[in-house]
C-alpha positions as CSV (number, residue, x, y, z in Angstrom):
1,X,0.0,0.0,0.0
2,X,1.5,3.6,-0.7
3,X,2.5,5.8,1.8
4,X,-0.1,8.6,2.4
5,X,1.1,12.2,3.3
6,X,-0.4,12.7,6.3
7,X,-2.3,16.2,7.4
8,X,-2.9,17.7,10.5
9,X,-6.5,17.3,9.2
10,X,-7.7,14.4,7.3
11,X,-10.1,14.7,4.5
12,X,-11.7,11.7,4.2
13,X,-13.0,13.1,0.5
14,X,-10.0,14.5,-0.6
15,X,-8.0,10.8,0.5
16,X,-11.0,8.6,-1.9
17,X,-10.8,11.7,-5.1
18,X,-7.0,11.3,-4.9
19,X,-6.4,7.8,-3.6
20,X,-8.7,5.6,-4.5
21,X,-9.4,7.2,-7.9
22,X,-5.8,6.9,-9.1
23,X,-6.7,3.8,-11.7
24,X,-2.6,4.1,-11.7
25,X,-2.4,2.1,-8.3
26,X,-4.8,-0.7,-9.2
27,X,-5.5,-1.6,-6.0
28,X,-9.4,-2.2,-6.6
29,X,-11.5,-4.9,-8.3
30,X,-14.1,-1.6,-9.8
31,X,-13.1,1.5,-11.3
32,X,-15.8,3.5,-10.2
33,X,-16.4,4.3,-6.4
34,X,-20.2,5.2,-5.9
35,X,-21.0,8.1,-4.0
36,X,-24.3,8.5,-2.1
37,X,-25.4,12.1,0.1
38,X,-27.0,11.7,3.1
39,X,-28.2,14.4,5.3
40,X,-28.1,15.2,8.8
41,X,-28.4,17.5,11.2
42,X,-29.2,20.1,8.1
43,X,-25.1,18.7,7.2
44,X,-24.4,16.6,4.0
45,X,-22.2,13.3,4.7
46,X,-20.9,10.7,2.4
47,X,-21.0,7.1,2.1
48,X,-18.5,5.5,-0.9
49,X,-18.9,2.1,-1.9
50,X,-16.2,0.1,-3.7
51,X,-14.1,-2.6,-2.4
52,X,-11.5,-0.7,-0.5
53,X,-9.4,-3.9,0.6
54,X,-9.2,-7.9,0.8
55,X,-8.6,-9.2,-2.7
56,X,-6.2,-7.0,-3.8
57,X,-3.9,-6.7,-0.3
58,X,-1.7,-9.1,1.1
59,X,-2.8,-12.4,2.6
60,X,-3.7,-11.9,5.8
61,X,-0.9,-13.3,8.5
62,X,-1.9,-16.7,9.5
63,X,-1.6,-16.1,12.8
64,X,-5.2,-14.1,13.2
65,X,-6.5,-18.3,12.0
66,X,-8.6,-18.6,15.0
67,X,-12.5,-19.1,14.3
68,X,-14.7,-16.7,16.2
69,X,-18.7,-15.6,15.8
70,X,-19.3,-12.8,13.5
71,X,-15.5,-11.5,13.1
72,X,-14.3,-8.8,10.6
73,X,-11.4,-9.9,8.5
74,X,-8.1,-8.5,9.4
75,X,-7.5,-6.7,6.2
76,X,-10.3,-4.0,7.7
77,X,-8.4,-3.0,10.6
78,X,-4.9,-3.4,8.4
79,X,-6.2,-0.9,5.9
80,X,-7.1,2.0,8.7
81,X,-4.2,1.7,10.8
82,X,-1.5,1.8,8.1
83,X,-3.4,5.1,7.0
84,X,-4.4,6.9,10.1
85,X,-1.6,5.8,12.9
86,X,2.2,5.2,13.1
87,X,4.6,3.4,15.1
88,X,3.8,3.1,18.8
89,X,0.3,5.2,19.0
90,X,-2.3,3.2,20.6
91,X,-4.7,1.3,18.8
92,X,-8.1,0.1,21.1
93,X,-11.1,-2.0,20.5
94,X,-13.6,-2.3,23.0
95,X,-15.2,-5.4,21.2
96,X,-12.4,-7.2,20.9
97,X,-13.9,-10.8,20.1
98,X,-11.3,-13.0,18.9
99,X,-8.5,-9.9,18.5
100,X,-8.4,-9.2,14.8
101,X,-7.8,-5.3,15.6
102,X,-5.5,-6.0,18.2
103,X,-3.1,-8.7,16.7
104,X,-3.0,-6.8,13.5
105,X,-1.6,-3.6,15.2
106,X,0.4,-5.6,17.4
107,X,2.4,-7.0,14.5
108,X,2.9,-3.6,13.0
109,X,3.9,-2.4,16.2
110,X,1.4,-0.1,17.7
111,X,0.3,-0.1,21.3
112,X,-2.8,-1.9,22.2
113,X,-5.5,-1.5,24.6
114,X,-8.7,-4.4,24.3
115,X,-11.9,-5.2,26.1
116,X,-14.9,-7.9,26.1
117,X,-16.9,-8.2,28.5
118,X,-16.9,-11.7,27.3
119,X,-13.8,-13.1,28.7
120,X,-13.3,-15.7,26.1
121,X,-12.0,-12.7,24.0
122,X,-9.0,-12.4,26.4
123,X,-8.2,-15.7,26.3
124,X,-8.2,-15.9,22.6
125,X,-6.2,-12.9,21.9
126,X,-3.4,-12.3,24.4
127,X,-2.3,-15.7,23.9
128,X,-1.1,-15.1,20.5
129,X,0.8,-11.8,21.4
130,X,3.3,-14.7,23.2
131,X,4.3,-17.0,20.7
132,X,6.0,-20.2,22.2
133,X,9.1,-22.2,21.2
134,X,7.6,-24.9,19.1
135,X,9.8,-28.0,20.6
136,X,9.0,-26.1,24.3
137,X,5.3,-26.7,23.1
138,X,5.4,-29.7,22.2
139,X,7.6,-30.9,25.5
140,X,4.8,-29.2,27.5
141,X,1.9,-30.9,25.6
142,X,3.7,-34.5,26.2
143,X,4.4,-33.2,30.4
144,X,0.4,-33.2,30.5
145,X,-0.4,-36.4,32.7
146,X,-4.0,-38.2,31.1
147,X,-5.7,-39.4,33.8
148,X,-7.7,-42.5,32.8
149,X,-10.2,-42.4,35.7
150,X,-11.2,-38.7,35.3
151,X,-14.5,-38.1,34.7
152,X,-16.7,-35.3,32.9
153,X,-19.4,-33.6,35.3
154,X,-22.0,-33.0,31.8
155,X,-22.3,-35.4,29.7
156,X,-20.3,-34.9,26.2
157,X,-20.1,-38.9,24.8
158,X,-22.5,-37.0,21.9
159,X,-19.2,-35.1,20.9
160,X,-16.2,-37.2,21.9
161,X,-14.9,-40.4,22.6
162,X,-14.3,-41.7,25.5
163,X,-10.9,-41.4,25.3
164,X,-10.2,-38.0,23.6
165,X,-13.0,-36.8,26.2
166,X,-10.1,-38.1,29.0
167,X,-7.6,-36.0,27.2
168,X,-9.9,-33.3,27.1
169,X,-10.7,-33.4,30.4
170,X,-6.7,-34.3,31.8
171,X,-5.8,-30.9,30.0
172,X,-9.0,-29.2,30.9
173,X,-7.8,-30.1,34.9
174,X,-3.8,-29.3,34.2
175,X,-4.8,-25.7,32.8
176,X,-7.2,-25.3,36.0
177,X,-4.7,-26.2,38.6
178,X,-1.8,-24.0,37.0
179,X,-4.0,-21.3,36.9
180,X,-5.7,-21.4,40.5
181,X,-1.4,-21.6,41.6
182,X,-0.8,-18.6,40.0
183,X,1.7,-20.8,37.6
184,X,0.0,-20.7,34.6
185,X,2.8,-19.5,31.8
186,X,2.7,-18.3,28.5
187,X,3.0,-21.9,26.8
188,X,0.2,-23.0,28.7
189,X,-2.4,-19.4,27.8
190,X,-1.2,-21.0,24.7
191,X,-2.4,-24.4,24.9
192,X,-5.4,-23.3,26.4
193,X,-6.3,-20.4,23.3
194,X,-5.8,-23.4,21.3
195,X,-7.9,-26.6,23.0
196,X,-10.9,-23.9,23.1
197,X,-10.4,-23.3,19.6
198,X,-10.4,-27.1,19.0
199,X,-13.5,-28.2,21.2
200,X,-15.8,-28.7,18.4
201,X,-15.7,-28.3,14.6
202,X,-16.5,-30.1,11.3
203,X,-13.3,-31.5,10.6
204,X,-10.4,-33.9,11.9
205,X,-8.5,-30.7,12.9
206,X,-11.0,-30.4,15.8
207,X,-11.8,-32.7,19.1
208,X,-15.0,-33.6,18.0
209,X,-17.2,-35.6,15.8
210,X,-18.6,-34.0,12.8
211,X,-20.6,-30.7,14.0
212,X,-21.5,-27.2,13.4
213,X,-18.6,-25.0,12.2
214,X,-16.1,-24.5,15.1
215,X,-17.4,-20.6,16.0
216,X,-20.4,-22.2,17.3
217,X,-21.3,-24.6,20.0
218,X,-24.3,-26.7,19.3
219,X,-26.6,-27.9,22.0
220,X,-26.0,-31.9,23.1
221,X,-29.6,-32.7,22.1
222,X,-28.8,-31.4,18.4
223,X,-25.3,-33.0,18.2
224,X,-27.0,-36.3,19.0
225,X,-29.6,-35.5,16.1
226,X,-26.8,-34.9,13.7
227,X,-25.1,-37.9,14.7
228,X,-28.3,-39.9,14.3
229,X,-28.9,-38.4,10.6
230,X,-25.3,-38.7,9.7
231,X,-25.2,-42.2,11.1
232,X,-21.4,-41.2,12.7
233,X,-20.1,-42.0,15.9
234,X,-17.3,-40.0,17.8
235,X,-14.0,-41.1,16.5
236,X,-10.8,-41.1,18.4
237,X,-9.3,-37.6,18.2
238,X,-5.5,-37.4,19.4
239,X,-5.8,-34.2,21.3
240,X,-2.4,-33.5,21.7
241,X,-1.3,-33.6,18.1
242,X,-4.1,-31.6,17.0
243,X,-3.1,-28.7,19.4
244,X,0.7,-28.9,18.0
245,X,-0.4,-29.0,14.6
246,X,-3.2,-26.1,15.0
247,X,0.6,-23.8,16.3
248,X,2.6,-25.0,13.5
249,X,-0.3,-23.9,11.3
250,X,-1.1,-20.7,13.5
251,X,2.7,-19.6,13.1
252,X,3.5,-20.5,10.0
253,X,3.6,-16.7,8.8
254,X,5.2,-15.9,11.7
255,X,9.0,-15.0,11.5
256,X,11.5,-13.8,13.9
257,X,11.1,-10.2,13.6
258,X,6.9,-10.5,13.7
259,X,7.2,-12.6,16.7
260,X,9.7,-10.1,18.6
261,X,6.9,-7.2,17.7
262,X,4.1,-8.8,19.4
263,X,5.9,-9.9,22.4
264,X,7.1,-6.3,22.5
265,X,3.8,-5.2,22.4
266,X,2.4,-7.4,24.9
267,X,4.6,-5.9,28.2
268,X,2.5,-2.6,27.7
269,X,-0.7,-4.1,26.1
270,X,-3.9,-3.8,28.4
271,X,-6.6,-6.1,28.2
272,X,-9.5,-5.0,30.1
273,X,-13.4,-7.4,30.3
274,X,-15.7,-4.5,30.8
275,X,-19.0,-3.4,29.6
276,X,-17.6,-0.5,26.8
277,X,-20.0,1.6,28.6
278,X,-17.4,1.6,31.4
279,X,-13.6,1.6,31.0
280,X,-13.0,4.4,33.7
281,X,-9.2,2.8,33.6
282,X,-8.4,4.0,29.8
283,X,-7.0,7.4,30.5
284,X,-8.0,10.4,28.8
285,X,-6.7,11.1,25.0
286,X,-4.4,8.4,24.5
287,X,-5.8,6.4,21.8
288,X,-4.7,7.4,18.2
289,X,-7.3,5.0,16.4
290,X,-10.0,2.7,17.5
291,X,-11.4,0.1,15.0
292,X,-14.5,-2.3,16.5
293,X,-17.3,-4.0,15.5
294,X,-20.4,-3.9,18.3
295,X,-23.1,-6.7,18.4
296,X,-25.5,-6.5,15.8
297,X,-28.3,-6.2,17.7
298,X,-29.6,-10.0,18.8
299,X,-28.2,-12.0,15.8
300,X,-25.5,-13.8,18.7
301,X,-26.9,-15.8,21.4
302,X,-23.5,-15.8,23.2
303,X,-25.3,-18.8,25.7
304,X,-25.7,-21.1,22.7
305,X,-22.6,-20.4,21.0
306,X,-20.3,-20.3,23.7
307,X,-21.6,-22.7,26.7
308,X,-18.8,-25.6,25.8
309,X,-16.0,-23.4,25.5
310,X,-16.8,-21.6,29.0
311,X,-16.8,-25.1,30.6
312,X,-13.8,-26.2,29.4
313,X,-12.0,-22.7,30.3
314,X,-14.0,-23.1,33.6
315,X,-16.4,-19.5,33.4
316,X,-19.9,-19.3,34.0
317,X,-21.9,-19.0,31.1
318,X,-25.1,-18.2,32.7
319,X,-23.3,-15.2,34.7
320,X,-21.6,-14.0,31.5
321,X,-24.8,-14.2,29.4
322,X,-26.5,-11.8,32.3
323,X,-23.5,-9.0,31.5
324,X,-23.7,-9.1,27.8
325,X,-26.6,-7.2,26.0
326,X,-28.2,-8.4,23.6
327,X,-30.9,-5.2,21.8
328,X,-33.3,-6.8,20.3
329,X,-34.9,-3.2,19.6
330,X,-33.1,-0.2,17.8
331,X,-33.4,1.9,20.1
332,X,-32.1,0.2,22.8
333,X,-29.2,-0.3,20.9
334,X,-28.3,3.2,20.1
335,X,-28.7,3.6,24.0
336,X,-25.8,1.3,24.7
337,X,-23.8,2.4,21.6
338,X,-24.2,5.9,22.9
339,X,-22.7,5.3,26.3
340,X,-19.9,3.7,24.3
341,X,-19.4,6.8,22.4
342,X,-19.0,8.5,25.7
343,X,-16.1,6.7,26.1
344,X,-15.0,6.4,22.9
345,X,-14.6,10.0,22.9
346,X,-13.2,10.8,26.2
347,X,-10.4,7.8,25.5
348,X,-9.5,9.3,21.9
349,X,-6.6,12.1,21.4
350,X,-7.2,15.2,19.9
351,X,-6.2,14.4,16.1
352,X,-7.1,10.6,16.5
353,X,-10.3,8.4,14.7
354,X,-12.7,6.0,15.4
355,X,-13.7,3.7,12.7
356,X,-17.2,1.9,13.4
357,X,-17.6,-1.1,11.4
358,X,-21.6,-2.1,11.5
359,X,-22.5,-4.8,9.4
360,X,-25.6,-5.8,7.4
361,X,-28.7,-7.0,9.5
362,X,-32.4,-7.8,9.0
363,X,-31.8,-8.0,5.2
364,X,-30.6,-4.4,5.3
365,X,-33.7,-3.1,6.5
366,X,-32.3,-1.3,9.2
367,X,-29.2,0.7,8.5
368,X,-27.0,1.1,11.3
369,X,-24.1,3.1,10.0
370,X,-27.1,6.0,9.8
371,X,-27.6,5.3,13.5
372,X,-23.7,5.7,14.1
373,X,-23.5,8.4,12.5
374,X,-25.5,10.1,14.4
375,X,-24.7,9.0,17.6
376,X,-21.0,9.9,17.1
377,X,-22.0,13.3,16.0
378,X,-23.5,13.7,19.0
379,X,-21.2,12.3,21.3
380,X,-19.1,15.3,19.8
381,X,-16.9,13.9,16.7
382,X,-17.0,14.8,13.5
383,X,-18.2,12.1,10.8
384,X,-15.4,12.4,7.5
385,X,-17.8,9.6,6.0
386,X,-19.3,5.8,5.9
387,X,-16.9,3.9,4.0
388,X,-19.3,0.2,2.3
389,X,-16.2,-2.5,1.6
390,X,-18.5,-4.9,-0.8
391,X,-16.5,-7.4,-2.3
392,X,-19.7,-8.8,-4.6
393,X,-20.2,-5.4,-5.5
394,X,-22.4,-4.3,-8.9
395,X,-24.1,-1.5,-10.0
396,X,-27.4,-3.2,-10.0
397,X,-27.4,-5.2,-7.1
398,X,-29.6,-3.0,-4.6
399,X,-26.7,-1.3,-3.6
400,X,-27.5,0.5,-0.7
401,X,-28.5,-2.7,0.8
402,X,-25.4,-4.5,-0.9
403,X,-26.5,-7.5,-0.8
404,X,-24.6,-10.2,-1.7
405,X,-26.6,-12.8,-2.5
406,X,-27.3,-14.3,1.1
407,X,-28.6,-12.8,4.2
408,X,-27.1,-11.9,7.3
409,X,-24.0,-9.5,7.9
410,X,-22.6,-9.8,4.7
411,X,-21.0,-6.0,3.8
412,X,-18.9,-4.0,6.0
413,X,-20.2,-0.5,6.6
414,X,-17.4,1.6,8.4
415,X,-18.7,5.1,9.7
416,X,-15.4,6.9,10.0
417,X,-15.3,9.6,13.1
418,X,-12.5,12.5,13.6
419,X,-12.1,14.0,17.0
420,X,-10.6,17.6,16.1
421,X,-10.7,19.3,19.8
């Protein structure tokens, strides 16, 4: 990607006229980026459409390989913070999910600050800022005693067998007492991102039998449908392996000098499970850039999806699912996004962004970027535009909506914010 001259302000139009129209670079699939007014507040703002990134930018590092529920890809954050942060500013998202934000600055060396209330998230991010020796890992994974009388409090036969379900559980036990010690190290965070990763999925690279793909947890009563209409049986799964092979596969991009930036990262890194309404221990203007994605109103049922992987990791999934909010209504949403905002722009400096990526829901019906937009405005930003990344993208195809052919989230609509004083 070419290096931008940066201003002390930012024109988001000006960037898109002489960036992104410059056929010269040939960074796009399209030619043409689609312009649409939209008014507010007696002020004209701007969406584009066009596919700004992913197919034309570099694979993304393989180390962001780690399946989580309604996750942006990292070439979204990659694109915002090579253009609107340098070395060493802070980059925060206070939905951090499985980390994509996070990891992505990390390897390009900017400071980073995360929160989910969820605390799955920090499980599956931190871990990755660390990465372990690969013959360490595997001496660790072969340490772990398998206890052959151990024996599962919930029934799980539906998803394992019986002896992958005592490795399970042996590892499950080993990660528990080194953590209630206060011994629990950077290898083991690591084997423990991994084994939740690995729980369930629909493929030999996972634990389990064949079942739903591996960023959902289906419910025992449905796996044991499955298995009856798939006439299949829980197969031995050698845990171990599959946790080593998962690190040589998550690593793989990973050389010496992307693996001495994250760890670098990770001494001053702060990772924080808080409502976003409430991260009184951010201090005032410090972040340079903050790139999330908030739940889309109630599409995730964070009980259904995530009730295995809070067992294994030992978290109560009841008590979780009380903290986290799922709107069903809009307006109830825009009331906990604009608490966020509060935050969001008390956190940011004076010169620094947010970049709001809302997806696609109820068939495009309801437009949240509008809703952003305003609630940003009002929290005191200014709005420099709503950026639509549509990689299916044509002319004819309802383009507002930008559907693509399925329902669901499926476009991402990124309402860029600019916090001038």
């Amino acid at each position: 990607m070419p290096t931008l001259t940066k201003t002390d302000k930012f024109n988001l139009n000006d960037y898109l006229t002489n960036f992104i129209f410059n056929s010269e670079l040939n960074l796009f699939n399209t030619t043409t980026t689609l312009i649409e007014d939209i008014e507010y507040d007696g002020k004209i703002f701007k969406k584009y459409l066009n596919e700004f990134w992913t197919s034309k930018q570099r694979q993304a590092n393989s180390i962001h390989e780690v399946s989580y529920r309604a996750c942006f890809k990292p070439q979204l954050p990659l694109f915002l913070i090579n253009l609107l942060t340098k070395e060493n500013d802070v980059v925060y998202d206070p939905f951090c999910g499985r980390g994509t934000t996070v990891i992505e600055a990390a390897l390009m060396r900017r400071n980073i600050i995360a929160n989910d209330i969820n605390p799955l998230s920090q499980i599956i991010s931190q871990a990755r800022l660390n990465i372990p020796d690969l013959k360490k890992l595997n001496d660790r994974l072969k340490s772990i005693p398998i206890i052959n009388k151990i024996k599962s409090d919930i029934d799980l036969t539906m998803f394992y067998h019986c002896d992958t379900l005592k490795e399970i559980l042996s590892i499950k036990k080993y990660l528990s007492d080194k953590k209630h010690n206060n011994s629990e190290d950077e290898i083991d965070k690591w084997i423990r991102m991994v084994a939740t990763n690995r729980l369930t999925g629909h493929s030999k690279g996972f634990f389990s039998v064949y079942t739903l793909p591996p960023n959902q947890a289906i419910s025992a009563e449905s796996q044991i449908k499955i298995n009856k209409s798939k006439n299949q049986t829980p197969e031995y799964r050698n845990t171990k392996e599959i946790i080593f092979k998962k690190s040589v596969d998550l690593t793989k991009d990973i050389n010496d000098s992307l693996k001495k930036n994250l760890n670098d990262v990770s001494r001053n890194a702060i990772f924080l499970n808080k409502d976003s309404r409430h991260t009184d221990e951010i201090i005032n203007n410090i972040v340079q850039l903050t790139v999330t994605s908030p739940p889309f109103l109630d599409i995730v049922q964070y009980h259904d999806d995530n009730w295995l992987r809070c067992w294994f990791n030992d978290i109560d999934v009841d008590e979780i699912s009380k903290k986290i909010t799922m709107a069903k209504k809009i307006e109830d949403w825009c009331e906990i996004m604009t608490g966020v905002f509060k935050q969001l722009y008390r956190i940011t400096k004076h010169g620094g962004w947010v970049a709001f990526e809302v997806g696609e829901v109820r068939k495009g019906k309801i437009k949240l970027d509008e809703h952003i937009l305003r609630i940003g405005i009002k929290s005191g930003f200014e709005c420099k535009g709503i950026m639509i990344n549509s990689q299916s993208f044509t002319k004819t195809a309802n383009i507002w909506g930008v559907k693509n052919n399925q329902d669901g989230t499926n476009s991402n609509r990124i309402v860029i914010f600019y916090k001038e004083h």
